[in-house]
TORKOL-4160 file (C-alpha; in steps of 0.2 Angstrom, whole numbers, padded with zeros to 4 digits, m for minus):
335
<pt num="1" X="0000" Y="0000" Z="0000"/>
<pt num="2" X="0006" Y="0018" Z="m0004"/>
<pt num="3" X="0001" Y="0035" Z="0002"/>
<pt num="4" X="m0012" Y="0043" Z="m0013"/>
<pt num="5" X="0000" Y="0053" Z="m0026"/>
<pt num="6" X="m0007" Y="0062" Z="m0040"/>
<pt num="7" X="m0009" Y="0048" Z="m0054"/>
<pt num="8" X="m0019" Y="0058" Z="m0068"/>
<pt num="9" X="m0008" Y="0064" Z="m0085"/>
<pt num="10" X="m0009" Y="0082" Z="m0079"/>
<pt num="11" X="0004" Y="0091" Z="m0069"/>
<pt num="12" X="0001" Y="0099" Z="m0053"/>
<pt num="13" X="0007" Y="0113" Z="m0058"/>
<pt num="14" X="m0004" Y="0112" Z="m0074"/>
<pt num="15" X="m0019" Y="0110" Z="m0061"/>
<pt num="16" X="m0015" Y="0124" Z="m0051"/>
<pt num="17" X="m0012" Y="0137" Z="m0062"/>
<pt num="18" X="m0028" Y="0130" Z="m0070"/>
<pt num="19" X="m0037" Y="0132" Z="m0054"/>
<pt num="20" X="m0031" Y="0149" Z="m0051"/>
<pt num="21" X="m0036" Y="0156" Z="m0068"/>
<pt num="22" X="m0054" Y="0151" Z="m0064"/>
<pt num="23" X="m0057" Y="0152" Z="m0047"/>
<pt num="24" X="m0044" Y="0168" Z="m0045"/>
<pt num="25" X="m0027" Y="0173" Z="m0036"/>
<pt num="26" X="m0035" Y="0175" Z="m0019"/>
<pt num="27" X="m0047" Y="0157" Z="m0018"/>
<pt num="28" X="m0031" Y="0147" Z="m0012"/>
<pt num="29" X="m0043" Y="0135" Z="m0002"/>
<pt num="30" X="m0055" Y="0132" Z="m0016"/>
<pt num="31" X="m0035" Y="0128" Z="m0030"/>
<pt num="32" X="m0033" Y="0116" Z="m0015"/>
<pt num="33" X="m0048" Y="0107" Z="m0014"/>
<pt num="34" X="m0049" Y="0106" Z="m0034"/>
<pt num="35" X="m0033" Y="0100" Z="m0033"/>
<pt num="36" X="m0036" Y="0085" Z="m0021"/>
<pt num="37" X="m0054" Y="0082" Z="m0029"/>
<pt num="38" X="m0042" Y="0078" Z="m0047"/>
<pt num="39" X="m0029" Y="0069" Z="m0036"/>
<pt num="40" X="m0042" Y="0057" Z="m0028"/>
<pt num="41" X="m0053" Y="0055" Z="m0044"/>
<pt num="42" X="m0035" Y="0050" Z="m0053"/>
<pt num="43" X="m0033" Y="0036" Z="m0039"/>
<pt num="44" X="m0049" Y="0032" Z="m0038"/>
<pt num="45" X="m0048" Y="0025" Z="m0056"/>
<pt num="46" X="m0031" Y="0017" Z="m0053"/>
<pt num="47" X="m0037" Y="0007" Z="m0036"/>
<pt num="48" X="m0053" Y="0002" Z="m0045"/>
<pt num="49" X="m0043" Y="m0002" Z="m0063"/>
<pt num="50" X="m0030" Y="m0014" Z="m0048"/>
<pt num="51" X="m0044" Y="m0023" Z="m0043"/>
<pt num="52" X="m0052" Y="m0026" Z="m0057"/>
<pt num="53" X="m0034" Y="m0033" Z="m0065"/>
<pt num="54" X="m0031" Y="m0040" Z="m0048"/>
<pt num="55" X="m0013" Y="m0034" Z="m0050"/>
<pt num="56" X="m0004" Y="m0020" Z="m0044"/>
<pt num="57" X="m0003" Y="m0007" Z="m0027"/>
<pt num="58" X="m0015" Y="0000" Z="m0020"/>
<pt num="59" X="m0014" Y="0021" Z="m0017"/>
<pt num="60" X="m0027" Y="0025" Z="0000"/>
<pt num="61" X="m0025" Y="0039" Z="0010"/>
<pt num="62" X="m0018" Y="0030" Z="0027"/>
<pt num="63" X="m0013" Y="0011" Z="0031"/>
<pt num="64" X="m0018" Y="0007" Z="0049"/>
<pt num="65" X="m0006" Y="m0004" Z="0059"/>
<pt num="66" X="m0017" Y="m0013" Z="0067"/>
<pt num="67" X="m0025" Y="m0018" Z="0051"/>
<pt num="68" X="m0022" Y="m0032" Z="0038"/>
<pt num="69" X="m0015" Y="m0025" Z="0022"/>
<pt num="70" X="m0029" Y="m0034" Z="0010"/>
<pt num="71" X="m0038" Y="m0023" Z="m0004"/>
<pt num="72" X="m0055" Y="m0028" Z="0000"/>
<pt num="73" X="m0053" Y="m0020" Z="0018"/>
<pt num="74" X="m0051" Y="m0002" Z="0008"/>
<pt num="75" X="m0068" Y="0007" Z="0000"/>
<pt num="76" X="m0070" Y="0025" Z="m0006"/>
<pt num="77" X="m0080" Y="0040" Z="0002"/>
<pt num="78" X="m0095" Y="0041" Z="m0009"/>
<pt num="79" X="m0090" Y="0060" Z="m0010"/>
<pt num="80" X="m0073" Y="0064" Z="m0011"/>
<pt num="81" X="m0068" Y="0048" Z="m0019"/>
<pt num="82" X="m0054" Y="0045" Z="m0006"/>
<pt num="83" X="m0049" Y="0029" Z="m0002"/>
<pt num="84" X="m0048" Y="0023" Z="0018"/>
<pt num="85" X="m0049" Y="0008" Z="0029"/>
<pt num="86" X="m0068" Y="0003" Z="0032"/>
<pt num="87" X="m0068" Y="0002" Z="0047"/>
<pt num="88" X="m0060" Y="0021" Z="0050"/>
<pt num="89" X="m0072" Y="0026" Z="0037"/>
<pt num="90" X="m0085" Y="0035" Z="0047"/>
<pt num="91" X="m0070" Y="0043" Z="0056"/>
<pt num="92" X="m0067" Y="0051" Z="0037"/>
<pt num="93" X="m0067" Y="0071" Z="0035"/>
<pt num="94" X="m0075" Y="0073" Z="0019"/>
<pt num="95" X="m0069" Y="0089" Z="0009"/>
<pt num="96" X="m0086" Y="0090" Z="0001"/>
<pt num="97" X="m0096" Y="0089" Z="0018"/>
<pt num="98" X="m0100" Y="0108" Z="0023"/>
<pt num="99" X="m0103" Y="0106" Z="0040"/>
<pt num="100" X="m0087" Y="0097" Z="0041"/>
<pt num="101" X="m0087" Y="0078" Z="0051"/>
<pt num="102" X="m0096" Y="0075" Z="0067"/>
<pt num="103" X="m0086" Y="0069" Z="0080"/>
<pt num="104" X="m0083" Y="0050" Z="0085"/>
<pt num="105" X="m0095" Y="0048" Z="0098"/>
<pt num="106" X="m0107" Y="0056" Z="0087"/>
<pt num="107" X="m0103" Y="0046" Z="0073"/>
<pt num="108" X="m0106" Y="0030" Z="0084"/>
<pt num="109" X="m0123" Y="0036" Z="0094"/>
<pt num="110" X="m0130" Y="0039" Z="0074"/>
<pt num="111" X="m0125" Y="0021" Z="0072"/>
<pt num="112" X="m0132" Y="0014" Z="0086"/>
<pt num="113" X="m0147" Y="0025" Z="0085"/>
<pt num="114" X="m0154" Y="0022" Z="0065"/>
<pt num="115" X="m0145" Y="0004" Z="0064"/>
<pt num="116" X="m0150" Y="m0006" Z="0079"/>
<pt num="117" X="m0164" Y="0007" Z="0082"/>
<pt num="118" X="m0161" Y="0012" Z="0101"/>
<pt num="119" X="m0168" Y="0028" Z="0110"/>
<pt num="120" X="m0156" Y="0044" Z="0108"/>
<pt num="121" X="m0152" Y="0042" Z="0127"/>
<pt num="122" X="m0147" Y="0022" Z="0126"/>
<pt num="123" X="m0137" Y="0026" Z="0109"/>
<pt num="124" X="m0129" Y="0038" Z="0120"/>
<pt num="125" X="m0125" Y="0028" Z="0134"/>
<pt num="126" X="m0119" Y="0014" Z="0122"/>
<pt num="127" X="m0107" Y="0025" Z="0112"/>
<pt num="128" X="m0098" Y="0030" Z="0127"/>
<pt num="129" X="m0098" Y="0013" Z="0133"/>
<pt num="130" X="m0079" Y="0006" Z="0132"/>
<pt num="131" X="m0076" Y="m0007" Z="0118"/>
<pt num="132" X="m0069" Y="m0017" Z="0127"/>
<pt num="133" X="m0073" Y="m0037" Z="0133"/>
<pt num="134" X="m0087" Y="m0030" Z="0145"/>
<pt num="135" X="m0095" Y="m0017" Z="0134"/>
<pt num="136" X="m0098" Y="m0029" Z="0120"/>
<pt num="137" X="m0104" Y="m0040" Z="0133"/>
<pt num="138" X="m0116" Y="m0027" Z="0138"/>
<pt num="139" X="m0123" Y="m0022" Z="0121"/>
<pt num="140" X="m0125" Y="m0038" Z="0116"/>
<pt num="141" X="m0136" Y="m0046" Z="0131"/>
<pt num="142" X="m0155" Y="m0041" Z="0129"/>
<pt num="143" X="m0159" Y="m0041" Z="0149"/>
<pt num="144" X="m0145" Y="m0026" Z="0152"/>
<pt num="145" X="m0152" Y="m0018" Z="0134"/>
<pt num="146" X="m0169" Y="m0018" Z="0142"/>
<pt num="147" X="m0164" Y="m0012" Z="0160"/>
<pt num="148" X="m0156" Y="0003" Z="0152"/>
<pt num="149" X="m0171" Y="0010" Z="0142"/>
<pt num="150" X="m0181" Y="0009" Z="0156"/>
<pt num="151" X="m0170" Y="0020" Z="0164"/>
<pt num="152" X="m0167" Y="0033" Z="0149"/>
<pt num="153" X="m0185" Y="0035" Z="0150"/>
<pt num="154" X="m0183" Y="0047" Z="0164"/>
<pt num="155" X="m0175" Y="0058" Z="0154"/>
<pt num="156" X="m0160" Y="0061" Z="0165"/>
<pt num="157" X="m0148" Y="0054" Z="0151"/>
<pt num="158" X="m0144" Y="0073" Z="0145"/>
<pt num="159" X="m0136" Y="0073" Z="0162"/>
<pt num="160" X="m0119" Y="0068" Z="0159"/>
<pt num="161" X="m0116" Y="0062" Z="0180"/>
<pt num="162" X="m0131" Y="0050" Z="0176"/>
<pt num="163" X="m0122" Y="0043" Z="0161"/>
<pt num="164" X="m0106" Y="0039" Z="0169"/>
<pt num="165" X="m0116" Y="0031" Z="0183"/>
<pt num="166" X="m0129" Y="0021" Z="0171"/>
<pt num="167" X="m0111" Y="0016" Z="0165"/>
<pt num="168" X="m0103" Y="0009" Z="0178"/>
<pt num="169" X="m0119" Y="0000" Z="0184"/>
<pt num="170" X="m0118" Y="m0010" Z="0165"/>
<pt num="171" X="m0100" Y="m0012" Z="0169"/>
<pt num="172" X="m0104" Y="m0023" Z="0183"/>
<pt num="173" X="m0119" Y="m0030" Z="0175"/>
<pt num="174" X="m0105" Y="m0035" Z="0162"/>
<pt num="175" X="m0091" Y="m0042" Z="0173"/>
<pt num="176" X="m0106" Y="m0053" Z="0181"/>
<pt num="177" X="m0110" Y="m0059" Z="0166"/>
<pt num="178" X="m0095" Y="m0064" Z="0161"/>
<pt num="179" X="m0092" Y="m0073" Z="0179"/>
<pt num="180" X="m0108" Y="m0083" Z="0175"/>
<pt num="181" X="m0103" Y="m0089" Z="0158"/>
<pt num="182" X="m0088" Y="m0097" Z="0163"/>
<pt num="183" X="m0094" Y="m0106" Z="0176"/>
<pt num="184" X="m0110" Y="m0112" Z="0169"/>
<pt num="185" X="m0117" Y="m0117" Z="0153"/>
<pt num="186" X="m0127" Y="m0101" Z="0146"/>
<pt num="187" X="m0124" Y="m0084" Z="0134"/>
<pt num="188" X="m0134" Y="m0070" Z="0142"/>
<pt num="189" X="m0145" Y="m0065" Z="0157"/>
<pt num="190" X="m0162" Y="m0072" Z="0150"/>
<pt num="191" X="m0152" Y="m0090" Z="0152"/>
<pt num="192" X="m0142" Y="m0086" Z="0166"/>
<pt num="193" X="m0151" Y="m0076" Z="0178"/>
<pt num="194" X="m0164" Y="m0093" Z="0186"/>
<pt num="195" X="m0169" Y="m0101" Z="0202"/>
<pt num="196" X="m0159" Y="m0115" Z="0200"/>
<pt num="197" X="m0143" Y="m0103" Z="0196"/>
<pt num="198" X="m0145" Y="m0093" Z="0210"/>
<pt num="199" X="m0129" Y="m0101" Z="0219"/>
<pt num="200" X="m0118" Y="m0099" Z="0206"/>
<pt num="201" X="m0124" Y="m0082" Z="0204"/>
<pt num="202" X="m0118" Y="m0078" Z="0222"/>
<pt num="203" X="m0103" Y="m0087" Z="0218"/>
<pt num="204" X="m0101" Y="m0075" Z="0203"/>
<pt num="205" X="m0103" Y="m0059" Z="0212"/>
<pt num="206" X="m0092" Y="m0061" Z="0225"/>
<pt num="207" X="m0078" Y="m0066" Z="0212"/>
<pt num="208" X="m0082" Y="m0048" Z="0203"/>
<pt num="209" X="m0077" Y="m0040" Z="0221"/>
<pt num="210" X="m0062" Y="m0045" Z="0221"/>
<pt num="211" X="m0047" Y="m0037" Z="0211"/>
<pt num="212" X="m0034" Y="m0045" Z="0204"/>
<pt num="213" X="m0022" Y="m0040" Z="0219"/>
<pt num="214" X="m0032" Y="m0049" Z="0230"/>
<pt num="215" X="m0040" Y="m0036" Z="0240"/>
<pt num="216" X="m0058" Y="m0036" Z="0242"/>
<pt num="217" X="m0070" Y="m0020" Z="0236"/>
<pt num="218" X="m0087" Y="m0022" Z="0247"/>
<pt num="219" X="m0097" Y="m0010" Z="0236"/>
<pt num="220" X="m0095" Y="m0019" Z="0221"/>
<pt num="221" X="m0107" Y="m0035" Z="0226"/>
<pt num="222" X="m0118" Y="m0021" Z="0235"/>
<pt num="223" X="m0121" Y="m0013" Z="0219"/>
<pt num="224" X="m0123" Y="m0028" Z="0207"/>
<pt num="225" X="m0137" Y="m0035" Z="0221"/>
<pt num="226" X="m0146" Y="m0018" Z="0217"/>
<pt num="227" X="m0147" Y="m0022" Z="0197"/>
<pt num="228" X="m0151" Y="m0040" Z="0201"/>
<pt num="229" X="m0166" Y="m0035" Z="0210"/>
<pt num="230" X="m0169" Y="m0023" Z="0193"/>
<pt num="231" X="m0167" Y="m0038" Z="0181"/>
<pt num="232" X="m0178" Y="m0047" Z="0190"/>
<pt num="233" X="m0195" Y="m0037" Z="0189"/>
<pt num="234" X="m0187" Y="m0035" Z="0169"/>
<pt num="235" X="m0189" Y="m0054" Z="0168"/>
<pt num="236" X="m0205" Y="m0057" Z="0179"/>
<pt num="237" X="m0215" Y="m0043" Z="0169"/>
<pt num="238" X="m0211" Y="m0051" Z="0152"/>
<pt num="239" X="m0216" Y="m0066" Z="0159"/>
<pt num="240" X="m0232" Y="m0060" Z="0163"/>
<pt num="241" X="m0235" Y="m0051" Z="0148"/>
<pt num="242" X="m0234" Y="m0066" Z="0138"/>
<pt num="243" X="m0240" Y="m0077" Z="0150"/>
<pt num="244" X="m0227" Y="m0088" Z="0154"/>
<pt num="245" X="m0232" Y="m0098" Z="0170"/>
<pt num="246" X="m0215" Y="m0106" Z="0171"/>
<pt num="247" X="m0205" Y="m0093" Z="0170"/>
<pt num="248" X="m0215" Y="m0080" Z="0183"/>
<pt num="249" X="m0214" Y="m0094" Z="0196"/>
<pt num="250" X="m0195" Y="m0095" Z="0190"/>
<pt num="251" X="m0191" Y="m0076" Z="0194"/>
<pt num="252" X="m0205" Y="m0078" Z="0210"/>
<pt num="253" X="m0192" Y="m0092" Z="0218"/>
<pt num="254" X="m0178" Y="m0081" Z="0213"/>
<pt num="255" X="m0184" Y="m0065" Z="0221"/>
<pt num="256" X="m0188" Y="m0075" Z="0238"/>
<pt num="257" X="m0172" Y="m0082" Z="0237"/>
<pt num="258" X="m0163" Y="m0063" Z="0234"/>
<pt num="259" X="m0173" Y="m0058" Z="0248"/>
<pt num="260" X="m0170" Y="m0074" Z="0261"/>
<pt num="261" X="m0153" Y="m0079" Z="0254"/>
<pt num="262" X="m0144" Y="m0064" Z="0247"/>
<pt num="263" X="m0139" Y="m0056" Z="0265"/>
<pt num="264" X="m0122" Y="m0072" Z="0262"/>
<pt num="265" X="m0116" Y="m0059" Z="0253"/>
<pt num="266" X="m0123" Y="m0043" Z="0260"/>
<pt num="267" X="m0120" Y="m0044" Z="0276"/>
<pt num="268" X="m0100" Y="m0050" Z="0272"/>
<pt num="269" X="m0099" Y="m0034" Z="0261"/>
<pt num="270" X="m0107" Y="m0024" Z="0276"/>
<pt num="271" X="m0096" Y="m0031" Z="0290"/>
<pt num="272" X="m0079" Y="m0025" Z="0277"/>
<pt num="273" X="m0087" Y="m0009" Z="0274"/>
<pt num="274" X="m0087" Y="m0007" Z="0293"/>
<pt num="275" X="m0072" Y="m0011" Z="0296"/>
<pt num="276" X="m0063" Y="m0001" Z="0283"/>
<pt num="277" X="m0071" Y="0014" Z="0291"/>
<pt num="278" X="m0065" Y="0008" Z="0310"/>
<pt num="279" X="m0046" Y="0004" Z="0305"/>
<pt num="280" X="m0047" Y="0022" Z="0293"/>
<pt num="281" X="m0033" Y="0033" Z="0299"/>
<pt num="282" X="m0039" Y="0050" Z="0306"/>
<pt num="283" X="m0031" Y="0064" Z="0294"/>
<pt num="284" X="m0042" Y="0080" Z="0303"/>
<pt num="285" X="m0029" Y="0090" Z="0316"/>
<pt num="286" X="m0031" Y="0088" Z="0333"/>
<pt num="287" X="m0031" Y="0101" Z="0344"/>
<pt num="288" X="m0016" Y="0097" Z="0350"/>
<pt num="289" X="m0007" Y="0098" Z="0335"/>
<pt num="290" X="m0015" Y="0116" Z="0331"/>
<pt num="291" X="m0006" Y="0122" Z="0350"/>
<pt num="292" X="0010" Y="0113" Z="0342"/>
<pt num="293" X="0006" Y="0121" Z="0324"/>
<pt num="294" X="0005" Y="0139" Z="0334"/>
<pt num="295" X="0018" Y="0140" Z="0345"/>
<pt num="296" X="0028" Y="0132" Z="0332"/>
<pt num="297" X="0025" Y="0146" Z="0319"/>
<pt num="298" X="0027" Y="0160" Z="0333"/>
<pt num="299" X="0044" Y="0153" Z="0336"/>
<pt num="300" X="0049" Y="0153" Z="0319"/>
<pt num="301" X="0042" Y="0172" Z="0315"/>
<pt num="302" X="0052" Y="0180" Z="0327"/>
<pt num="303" X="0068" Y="0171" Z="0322"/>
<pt num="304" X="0065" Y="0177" Z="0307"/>
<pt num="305" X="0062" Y="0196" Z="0313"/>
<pt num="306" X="0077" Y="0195" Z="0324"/>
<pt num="307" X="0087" Y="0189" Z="0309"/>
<pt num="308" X="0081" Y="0201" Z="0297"/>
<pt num="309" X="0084" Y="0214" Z="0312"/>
<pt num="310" X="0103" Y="0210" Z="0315"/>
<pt num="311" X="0105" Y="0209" Z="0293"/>
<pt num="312" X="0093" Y="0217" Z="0279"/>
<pt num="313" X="0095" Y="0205" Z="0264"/>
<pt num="314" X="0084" Y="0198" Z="0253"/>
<pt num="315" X="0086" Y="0180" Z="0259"/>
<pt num="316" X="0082" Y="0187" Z="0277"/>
<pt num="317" X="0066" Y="0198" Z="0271"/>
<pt num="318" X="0059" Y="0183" Z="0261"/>
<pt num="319" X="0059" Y="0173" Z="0276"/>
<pt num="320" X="0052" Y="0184" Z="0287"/>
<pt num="321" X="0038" Y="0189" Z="0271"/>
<pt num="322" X="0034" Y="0171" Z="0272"/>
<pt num="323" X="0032" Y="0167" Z="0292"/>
<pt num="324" X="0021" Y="0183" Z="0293"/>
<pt num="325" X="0010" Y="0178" Z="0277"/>
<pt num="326" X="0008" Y="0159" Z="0286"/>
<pt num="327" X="0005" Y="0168" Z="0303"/>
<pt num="328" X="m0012" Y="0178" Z="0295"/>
<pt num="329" X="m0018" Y="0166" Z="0284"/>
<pt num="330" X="m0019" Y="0154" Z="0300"/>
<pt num="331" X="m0028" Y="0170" Z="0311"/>
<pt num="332" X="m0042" Y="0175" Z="0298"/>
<pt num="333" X="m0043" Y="0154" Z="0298"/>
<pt num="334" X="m0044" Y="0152" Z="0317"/>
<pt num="335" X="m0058" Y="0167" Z="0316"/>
């Protein structure tokens, strides 16, 4: 692959002084953008010409590293005529779009939006989503899918503090998820999340609180018993609307079992959570240490007058500057 060159029969100086005979002397913007529309229609005939031979280089505007160097990875802007990766091609600034391009999470909230046909507040959420192992994870089960549209319709998601915390919430709805799949046989929550999984579901959740150092974060399995109990009444009302005996009495077992049951790991996150809080180390001042502080700082201010005193330098002055400015602000503090 090669960075596009001009491959038409013209010169660019040709082009230019072309350009600048009909656009005039001043319109340098518009000699350039004639230029690269000539430039990309002359490789746009030589890449399709390539393939059609099936012989010969390629000239596109930018080889990825992280991508395979095949030809059929590379399309043209149905504009522009430029060729680019297809999977950066919706990241393309298009000389011949007015308004310019629209920015990356824009760009993926219209996807998520017109192609899998999700609310504005859910496409949001989605495109901000991390595209990593657990936000594939997360847009890919239904249950989580649901549980997120019913909270978009309160129409807090313009709010940018609720987005990041509808996020983090899916996050851990994700990292259970994937703690579920490895240890039993199912792909999302509508398999997962039953009566007769409910131990390997506390099993899960306890494994999602624990990092990889070892140490333990309480509030993680807290949190992720919170959007159990949300998945739950999902499941039980679709049961209900289409009238699934078997399934209603599944999620009825199951809430009784989160209500009875649940309290293995709640209580155990609780009892950490206390004692983080009792083993805490106290950073507020005592008094003591403002006596300490005081008598400290009145010490050292009239060193430094007695100093400055015996000598005038600028060494002597700064110091004693900076023990009387210390000495006010902590009076207006006291007062």
């Amino acid at each position: 692959m090669k960075k596009h060159l001009l491959t038409v029969h013209a010169k660019e100086q040709d082009v230019r002084r072309l350009s600048s005979m009909l656009l005039g002397q001043s319109n340098a913007k518009a000699i350039s953008k004639v230029i690269t529309m000539i430039r990309n229609e002359g490789n746009h005939r030589h890449n399709i010409s390539t393939k059609k031979n099936m012989c010969g280089t390629l000239h596109v505007a930018r080889v990825p590293k992280d991508l395979d160097c095949d030809a059929e990875n590379f399309k043209p802007c149905h504009l522009c005529l430029l060729w680019l990766s297809e999977s950066r091609l919706y990241r393309h600034k298009c000389i011949m779009e007015e308004k310019g391009r629209p920015s990356v999470q824009k760009s993926r909230n219209i996807l998520y939006s017109q192609v899998k046909e999700f609310s504005a507040g859910t496409a949001k959420v989605l495109a901000e989503l991390l595209n990593d192992k657990v936000g594939n994870t997360v847009r890919c089960d239904a249950l989580l899918l649901k549980f997120l549209e019913r909270k978009v319709a309160s129409n807090k998601w313009h709010m940018k503090k609720w987005r990041d915390q509808m996020r983090i919430r899916l996050r851990y709805g994700g990292r259970l998820l994937l703690q579920l799949q490895q240890m039993t046989s199912g792909k999302n929550f509508y398999e997962l999340l039953t009566a007769s999984n409910f131990d390997a579901v506390v099993q899960a959740a306890k494994l999602c609180s624990i990092r990889e150092d070892g140490s333990r974060v309480p509030d993680v399995s807290l949190k992720i018993g919170h959007l159990l109990n949300h998945l739950i009444k999902i499941k039980w009302s679709d049961a209900l609307k289409s009238g699934d005996s078997e399934g209603e009495d599944d999620m009825r077992r199951l809430s009784r079992l989160m209500k009875n049951d649940w309290c293995v790991v709640s209580e155990e996150s609780l009892y950490l959570i206390t004692e983080r809080h009792r083993h805490a180390k106290i950073m507020l001042p005592t008094t003591d240490d403002m006596k300490k502080f005081a008598n400290g700082l009145a010490k050292i201010l009239k060193r430094s007058l007695e100093r400055f005193t015996d000598c005038q330098t600028s060494e002597n002055y700064r110091l004693l500057k900076e023990a009387a400015l210390v000495r006010i602000i902590q009076f207006n503090r006291k007062r």
